[in-house]
Every structure is written in structure tokens, then in C-alpha cells.
C-alpha positions in Angstrom: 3.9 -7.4 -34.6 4.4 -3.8 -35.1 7.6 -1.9 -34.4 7.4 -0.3 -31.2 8.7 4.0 -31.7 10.7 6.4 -29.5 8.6 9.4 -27.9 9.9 11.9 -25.5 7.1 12.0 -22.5 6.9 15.3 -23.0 5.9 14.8 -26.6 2.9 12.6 -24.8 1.9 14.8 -21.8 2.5 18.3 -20.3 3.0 17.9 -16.6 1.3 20.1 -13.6 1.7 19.9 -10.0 -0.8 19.0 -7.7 -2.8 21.3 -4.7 -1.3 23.0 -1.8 -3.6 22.3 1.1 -4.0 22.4 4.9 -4.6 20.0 7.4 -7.9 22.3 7.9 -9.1 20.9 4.3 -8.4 17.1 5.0 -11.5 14.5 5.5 -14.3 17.1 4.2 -15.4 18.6 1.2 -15.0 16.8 -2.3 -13.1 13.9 -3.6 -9.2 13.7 -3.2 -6.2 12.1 -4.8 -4.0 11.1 -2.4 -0.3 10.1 -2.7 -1.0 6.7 -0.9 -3.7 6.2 -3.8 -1.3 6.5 -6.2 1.1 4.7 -4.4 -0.5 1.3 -4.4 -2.8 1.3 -7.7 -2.1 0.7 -11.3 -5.5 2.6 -11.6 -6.8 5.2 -10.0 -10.5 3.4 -8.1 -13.5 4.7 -9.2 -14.4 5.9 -5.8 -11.7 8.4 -3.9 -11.9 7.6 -0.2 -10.2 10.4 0.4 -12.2 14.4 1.0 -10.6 17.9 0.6 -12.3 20.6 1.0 -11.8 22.9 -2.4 -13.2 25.6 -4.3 -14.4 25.5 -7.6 -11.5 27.4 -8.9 -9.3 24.7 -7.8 -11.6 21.7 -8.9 -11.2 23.0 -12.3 -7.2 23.9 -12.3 -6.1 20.4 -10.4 -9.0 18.3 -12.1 -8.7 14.9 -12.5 -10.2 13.4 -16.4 -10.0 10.3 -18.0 -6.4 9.5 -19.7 -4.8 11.4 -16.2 -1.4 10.3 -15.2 -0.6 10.5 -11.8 3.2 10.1 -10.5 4.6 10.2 -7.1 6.5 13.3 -7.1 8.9 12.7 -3.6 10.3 9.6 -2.3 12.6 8.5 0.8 14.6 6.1 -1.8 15.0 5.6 -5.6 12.6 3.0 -6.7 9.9 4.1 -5.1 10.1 7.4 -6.8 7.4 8.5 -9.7 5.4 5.2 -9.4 2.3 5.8 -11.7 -1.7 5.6 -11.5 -3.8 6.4 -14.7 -7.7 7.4 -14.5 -9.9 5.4 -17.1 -12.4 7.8 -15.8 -13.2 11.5 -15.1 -13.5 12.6 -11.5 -16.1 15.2 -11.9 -15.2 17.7 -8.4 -11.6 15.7 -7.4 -8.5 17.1 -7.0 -5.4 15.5 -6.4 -2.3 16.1 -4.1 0.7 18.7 -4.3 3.1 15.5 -3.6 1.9 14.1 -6.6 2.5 15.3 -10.4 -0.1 15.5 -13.1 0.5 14.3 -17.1 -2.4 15.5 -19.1 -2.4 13.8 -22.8 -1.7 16.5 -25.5 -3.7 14.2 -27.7 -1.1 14.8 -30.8 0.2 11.3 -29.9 -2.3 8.4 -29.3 -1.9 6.8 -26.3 -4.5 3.8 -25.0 -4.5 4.6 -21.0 -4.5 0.8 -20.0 -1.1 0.3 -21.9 1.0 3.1 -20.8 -0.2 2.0 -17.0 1.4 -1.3 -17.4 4.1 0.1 -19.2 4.8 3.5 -16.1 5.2 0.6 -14.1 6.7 -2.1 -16.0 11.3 -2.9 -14.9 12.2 -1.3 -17.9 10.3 2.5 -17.2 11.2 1.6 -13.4 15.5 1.6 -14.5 14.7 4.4 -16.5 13.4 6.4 -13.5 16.3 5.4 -11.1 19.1 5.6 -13.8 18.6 9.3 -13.9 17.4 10.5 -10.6 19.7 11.7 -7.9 19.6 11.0 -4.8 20.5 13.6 -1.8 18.1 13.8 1.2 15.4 13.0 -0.9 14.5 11.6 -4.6 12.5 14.1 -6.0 10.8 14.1 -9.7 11.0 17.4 -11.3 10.5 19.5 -14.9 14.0 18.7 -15.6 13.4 14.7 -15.3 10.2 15.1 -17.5 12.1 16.9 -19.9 14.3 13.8 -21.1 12.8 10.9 -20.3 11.2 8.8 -23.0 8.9 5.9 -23.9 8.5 3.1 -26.4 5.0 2.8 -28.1 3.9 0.2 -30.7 1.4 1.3 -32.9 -2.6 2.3 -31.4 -4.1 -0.9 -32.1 -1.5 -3.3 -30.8 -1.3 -1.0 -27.4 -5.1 -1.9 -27.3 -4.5 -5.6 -27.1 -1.4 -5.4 -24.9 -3.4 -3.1 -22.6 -6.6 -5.3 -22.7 -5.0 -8.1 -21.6 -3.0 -7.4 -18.9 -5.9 -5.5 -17.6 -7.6 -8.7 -17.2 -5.3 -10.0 -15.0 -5.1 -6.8 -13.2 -8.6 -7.6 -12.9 -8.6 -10.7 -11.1 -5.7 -9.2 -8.8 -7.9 -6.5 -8.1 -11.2 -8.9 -7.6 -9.2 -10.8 -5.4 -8.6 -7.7 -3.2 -12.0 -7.0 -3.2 -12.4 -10.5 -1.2 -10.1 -10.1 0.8 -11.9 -6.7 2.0 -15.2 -8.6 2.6 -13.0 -10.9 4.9 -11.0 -8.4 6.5 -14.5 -6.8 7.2 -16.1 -10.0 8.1 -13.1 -10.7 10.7 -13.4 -7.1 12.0 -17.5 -6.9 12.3 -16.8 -10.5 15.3 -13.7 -8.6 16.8 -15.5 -5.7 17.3 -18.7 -7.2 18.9 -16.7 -8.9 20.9 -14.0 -6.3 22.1 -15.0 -3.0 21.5 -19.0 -3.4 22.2 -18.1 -5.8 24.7 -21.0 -8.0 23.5 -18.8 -11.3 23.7 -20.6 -14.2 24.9 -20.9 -14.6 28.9 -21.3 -17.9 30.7 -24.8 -18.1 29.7 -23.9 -17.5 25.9 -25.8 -14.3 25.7 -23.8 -10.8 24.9 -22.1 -9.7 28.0 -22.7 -5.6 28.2 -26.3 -5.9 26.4 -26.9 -8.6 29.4 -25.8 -6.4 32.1 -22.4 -7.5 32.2 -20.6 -5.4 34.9 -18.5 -3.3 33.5 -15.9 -0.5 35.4 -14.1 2.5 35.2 -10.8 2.4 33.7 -8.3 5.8 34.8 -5.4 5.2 32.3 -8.3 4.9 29.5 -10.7 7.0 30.9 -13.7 4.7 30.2 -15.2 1.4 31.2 -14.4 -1.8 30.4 -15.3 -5.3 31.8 -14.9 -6.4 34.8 -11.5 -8.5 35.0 -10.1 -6.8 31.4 -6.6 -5.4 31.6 -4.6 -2.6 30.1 -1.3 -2.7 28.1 0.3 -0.7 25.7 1.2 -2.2 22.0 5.0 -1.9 22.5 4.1 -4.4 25.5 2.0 -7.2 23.7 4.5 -7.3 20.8 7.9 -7.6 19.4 8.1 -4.7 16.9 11.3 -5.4 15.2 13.2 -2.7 12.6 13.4 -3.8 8.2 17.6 -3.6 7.8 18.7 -0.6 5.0 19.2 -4.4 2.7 21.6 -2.5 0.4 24.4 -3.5 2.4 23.4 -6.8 2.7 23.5 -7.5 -1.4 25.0 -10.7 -2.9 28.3 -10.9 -3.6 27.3 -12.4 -7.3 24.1 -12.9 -9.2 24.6 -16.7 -9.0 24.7 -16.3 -5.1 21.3 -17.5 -3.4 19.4 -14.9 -2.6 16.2 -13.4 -0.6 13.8 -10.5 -2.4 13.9 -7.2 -0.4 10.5 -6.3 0.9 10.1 -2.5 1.0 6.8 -0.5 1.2 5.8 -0.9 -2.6 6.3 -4.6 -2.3 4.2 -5.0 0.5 1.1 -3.9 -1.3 2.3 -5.2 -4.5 4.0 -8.1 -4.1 7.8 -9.4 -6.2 8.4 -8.6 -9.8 11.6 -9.3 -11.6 12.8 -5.9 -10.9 12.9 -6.4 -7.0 15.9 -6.0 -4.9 17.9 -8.9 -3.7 19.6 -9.5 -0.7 22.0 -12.1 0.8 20.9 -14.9 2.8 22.7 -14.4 5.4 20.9 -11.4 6.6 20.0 -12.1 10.5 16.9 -14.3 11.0 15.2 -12.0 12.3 14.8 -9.7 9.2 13.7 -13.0 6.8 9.7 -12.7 6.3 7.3 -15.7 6.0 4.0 -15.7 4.6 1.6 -15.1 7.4 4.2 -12.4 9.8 2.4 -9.1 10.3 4.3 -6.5 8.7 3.3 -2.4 9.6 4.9 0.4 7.7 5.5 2.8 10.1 6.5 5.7 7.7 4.9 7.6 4.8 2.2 5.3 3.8 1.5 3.4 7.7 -0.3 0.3 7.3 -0.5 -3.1 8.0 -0.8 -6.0 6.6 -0.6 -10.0 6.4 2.2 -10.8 4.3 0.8 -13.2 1.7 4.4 -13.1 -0.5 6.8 -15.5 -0.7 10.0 -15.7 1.9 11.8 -12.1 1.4 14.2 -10.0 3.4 12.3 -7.1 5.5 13.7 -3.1 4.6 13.9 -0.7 7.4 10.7 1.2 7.4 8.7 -1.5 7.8 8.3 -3.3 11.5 7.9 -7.2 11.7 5.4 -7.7 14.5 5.3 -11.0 16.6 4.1 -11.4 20.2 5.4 -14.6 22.5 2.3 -13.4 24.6 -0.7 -13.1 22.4 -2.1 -15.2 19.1 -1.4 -13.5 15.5 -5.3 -12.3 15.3 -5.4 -10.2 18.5 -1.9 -8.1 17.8 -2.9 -7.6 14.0 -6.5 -6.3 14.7 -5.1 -4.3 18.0 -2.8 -2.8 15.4 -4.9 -2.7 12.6 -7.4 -0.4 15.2 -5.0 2.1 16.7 -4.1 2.9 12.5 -6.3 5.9 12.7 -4.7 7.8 15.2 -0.9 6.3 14.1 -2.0 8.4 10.5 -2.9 11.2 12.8 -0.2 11.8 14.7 2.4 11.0 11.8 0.0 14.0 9.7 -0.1 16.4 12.5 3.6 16.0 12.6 5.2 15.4 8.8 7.5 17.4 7.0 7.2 15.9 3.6 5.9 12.3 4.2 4.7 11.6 8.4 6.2 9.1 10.3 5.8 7.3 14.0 8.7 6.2 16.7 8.9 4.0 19.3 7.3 6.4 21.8 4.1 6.4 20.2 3.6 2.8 20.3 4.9 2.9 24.0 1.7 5.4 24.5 -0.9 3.5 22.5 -3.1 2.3 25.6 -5.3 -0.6 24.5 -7.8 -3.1 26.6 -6.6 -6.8 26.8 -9.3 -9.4 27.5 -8.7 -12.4 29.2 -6.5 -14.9 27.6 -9.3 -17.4 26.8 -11.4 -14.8 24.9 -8.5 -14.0 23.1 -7.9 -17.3 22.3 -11.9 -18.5 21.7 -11.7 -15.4 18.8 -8.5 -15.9 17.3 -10.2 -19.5 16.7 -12.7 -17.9 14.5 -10.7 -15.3 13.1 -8.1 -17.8 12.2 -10.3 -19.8 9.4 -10.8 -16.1 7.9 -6.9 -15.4 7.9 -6.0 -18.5 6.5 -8.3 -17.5 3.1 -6.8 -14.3 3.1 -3.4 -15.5 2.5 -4.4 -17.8 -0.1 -5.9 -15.2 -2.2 -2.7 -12.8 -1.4 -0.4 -15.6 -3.0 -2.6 -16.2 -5.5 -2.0 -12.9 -6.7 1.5 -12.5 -6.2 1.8 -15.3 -8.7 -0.7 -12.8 -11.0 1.7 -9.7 -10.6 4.6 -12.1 -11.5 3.2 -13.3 -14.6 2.1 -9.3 -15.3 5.8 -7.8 -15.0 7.1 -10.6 -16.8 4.7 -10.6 -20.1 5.3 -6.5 -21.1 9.0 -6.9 -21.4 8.7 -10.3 -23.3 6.2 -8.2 -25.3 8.6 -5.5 -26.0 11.4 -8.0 -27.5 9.0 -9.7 -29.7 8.9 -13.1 -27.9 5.2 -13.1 -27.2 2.6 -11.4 -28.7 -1.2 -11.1 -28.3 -3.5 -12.4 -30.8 
């Protein structure tokens, strides 16, 4: 095995900052880096769902080519500060966000792109980064940080193996994703035939608006719905209860049993070795099963099926649950009204957009009748339950991942 060397980044990369843009710009124009990209990918995706609108002169100062490293440049806490995203390709027209910081490869040093991803991201990079940040309102990464951090590299060749192989199971995370999102799409096509086309199946089993269902005006909404459907808000139909700051709920020892803290970066990907821990005897209500529906309601806002082992739920993060209504129905109710959430929290961010209470008070949204609901959530159910299956199947992926590069680094594994 070849011994691995000490390099200042800097020797590696020179850093830029990203674009400066208005809300004008957003959803039009050519392809865009976003912080949540970053956020929640190892690798940048070939396709940027994302659109600025830019001018040439910008596509070619904040350009995006392959061997890119892209790190979160702001964070609300530590260890979600500088998280990294490399591009294996060139993104011919793409620019990339002004909360986000560019490394561009001097090319003096050889560095294989799929290593130092795993690496960026690996516990030991991820102490580095929190050992030497400061903390006051915000975390914030900065010329001074890049100046003095530093990485281990073993020689070209073995990087190419190390790099090859955990991108293979990267891979299969990332495949596995990929099936979920037919799923999720699957489950969404039915709900939406049935509740927002209103083409659910009347007593004669044909579509009910296409069939001349009656259908009536709605004043809250200011549309019509069937005849017989309600109207709620989604603070009504659901408990939305508030992640703990889990810092001041730590063990008192490391022998102590313990629960991993779930904050934003877990929920998309998953425990490592480096996650937080936090007593047991945090109130129930903060301990998260597999299956709860957990929504982010700050900087990135999304929500998801926890697919994770049990963990301890961070403030930021809402778990949902609903005495009222089946699982299906609040997660795709909430999963709908995401559009305008990311609205509202963009029209009205400083750094990184939030939403409160209020908002979810004023999300109107049509509730069918209970046995609709519960005929669908039936269906949807079957879909759900696959879903999770292939979310633990990766979390046991990204396990095995953060634990090989370190074992890599102190010479008890190697790759033939």
C-alpha cells in the first residue's frame, strides 16, 4: 500500500465564490448549481434541475468543468458546514450559486475526482472542518479556512482504486434512489388522478369529474371541488411536532446507550460513524422510527419517509403524524404544498429561507371523504412499504462507505 502524503488544499485547488443573483433570474435561463444540490450529493447529477438566467460573461467566470469542487459556503451549525460535491463532468452553460464555493484543480498535484469526493466527505475531513470553524450567528467557510486546511493523498493510482470502488457502492445508493423516484412518481401519478383531477372512481367505477360528477364552488379555495369534499388547513390534519437543539441532551459517557441525532444532512443521507449521539432519555416524542414523516422546514424544506434506523429528531426538522388521517394522505398533502413552502421561505430569506407555524395554519388544502382516503392509502401503502426497503438498504450502503475510507487510511484494508 502506498504511503498516503500531506498537501495543503490550497496546494490542490484555488477557490472562487459563486454568482450573485436575483430572485428575477431563478427557474429560467440555463442550468444552475444550487446549494441544496450540493447539499445532498457526493456528485454533482448530470442533469441540473435547477435554471438561472445568466449571461455569457458569467457562464464563463462561474463555469462549472469536470474535476469542480463544490462546498457549502454558510451553515446554521458546524457539521453541516463545507459539505462537498465534485463534477465528473463539464456543465457546458451552468453556473453555480454565491452560497456555494468553487475549488478548481491547479493540476500541479494529481488528484482522481472520485477519491477526494469520498474523502471531502469522509469523518476525518468532516473533524477537520468543525475543529477549526467558529461558530457566532452563523458557520461560515472563508479564504482564511482554505488557507490552512490540508489533505492526505496516497499515490495516483491507489486513489483510482479507492475511488473506483466506493463509487460503485455509491452507485447502487444512487440506483436505488433512482427507484424510489419511479415509486414516488408512480404513488403520485394515482393520488393525483384521484384528488387533484378528481377522476377517482364513482359508484359506477368510472372517473367521477370526466363522468359528470357534480362538482361546486369552494370560497376559501376559490375553485371547485366535489360535491361533499371538505376544506382544512395542514396545521389541522396533522401533529407537526419541533426536532430538540440534541446537544443538550448528549450522554453522559460513551458507554451510555445512546440514540443517533437526525439533522437535515442525515435525513437525505442517512448515519455514518461520525453522527451525533444523544441520550435515550430524550422525550418520546423526539425518537424517530422508520416509516414517521419527517419535513425540514428550514434551508433545504423537504420531506421525506424516514427509511433510517431509530434516531433522535434535531430542531429544524418537524415530525409529522395525524390521529385523523392515514400516513399516505398527510405525506402527499405535504409533499404538494412543497412548491409554494420553497416559495414563500425564498421570497422571504436572508441567507438560507425558512417557514413558521403561520404558514402551515394558511396552507388551505381539499380533504375527501374518509373512505377515499382510506381506499388510496390502500394502494399507496404497497408502494410506501418498497420505498423504505430500498431507503434501509442504503443506509446499510452509506454505513459500510464511511466506514471503509478511514480503515483505508490506517492500512487495515486495502483494494486489490
Amino acid at each position: 500500500m502506498s504511503e498516503w502524503k500531506k498537501y495543503k488544499l490550497s496546494e490542490i485547488y484555488t477557490m472562487s465564490s459563486g454568482i450573485s443573483s436575483s430572485k428575477s433570474q431563478a427557474g429560467q435561463g440555463s442550468p444552475f448549481l444550487s446549494f441544496s444540490t450540493v447539499f445532498n450529493n457526493y456528485f454533482i447529477p448530470e442533469n441540473l434541475k435547477d435554471l438561472m438566467l445568466t449571461t455569457k460573461e458569467e457562464q464563463a467566470r462561474f463555469s462549472i468543468i469536470e474535476g469542480d469542487v463544490f462546498l457549502t459556503r454558510t451553515s446554521e451549525t458546524l457539521d453541516e458546514l463545507a459539505l462537498s460535491s465534485v463534477a465528473l463532468n463539464n456543465y457546458p452553460f451552468a453556473t453555480y450559486s454565491g452560497f456555494l464555493k468553487r475549488l478548481r484543480p491547479k493540476n500541479k498535484i494529481k488528484v482522481y475526482p472520485k477519491f477526494i469526493a469520498f474523502y471531502l466527505r469522509s469523518s476525518y475531513f468532516r473533524k477537520t472542518i468543525i475543529n477549526h470553524t467558529t461558530m457566532t450567528l452563523r458557520a461560515s467557510f472563508n479564504e482564511s479556512m482554505f488557507s490552512y486546511l490540508e489533505v492526505y493523498l496516497p499515490d495516483y493510482d491507489e486513489q483510482v482504486r479507492i475511488g473506483d470502488f466506493l463509487y460503485k457502492l455509491n452507485q447502487k445508493i444512487t440506483l436505488n434512489n433512482q427507484i424510489n423516484e419511479e415509486l414516488e412518481a408512480m404513488a403520485k401519478t394515482l393520488y393525483d388522478y384521484w384528488f387533484v383531477q378528481f377522476d377517482f372512481p364513482d359508484e359506477n367505477g368510472k372517473p367521477y369529474k370526466s363522468s359528470g360528477g357534480k362538482m361546486v364552488y369552494n370560497d376559501q379555495l376559490k375553485r371547485e371541488i366535489p360535491e361533499g369534499w371538505g376544506v382544512d388547513s395542514l396545521w389541522n390534519i396533522a401533529t407537526f411536532y419541533n426536532g430538540l437543539a440534541m446537544q443538550k441532551f448528549r450522554p453522559a459517557s460513551e458507554t451510555d446507550e445512546s440514540l443517533p441525532v437526525i439533522k437535515i444532512r442525515e435525513m437525505f443521507s442517512g448515519f455514518s460513524k461520525d453522527t451525533e449521539k444523544a441520550s435515550t432519555t430524550i422525550p418520546k416524542e423526539a425518537i424517530i422510527e422508520a416509516g414517521d414523516i419527517l419535513f425540514s422546514w428550514s434551508a433545504t424544506l423537504e420531506v421525506i419517509l424516514w427509511g433510517g434506523e431509530k434516531g433522535a429528531l434535531n430542531q429544524h426538522i418537524f415530525k409529522v403524524t395525524s390521529e385523523k388521517y392515514p400516513k399516505s394522505f398527510i405525506y402527499n398533502e405535504l409533499r404538494s404544498y412543497l412548491k409554494v413552502f420553497k416559495t414563500i421561505a425564498e421570497l422571504r430569506k436572508t441567507t438560507m429561507g425558512h417557514i413558521t407555524q403561520d404558514h402551515l395554519k394558511q396552507a388551505m388544502i381539499i380533504v375527501p371523504p374518509n373512505d377515499l382516503i382510506d381506499e388510496i392509502h390502500n394502494r399507496i401503502s404497497l408502494i410506501l412499504k418498497q420505498q423504505l426497503d430500498l431507503k434501509q438498504q442504503n443506509q446499510e450502503l452509506s454505513q459500510l462507505r464511511d466506514w471503509l475510507l478511514p480503515m483505508l487510511m490506517n492500512g487495515l484494508v486495502k483494494v486489490d
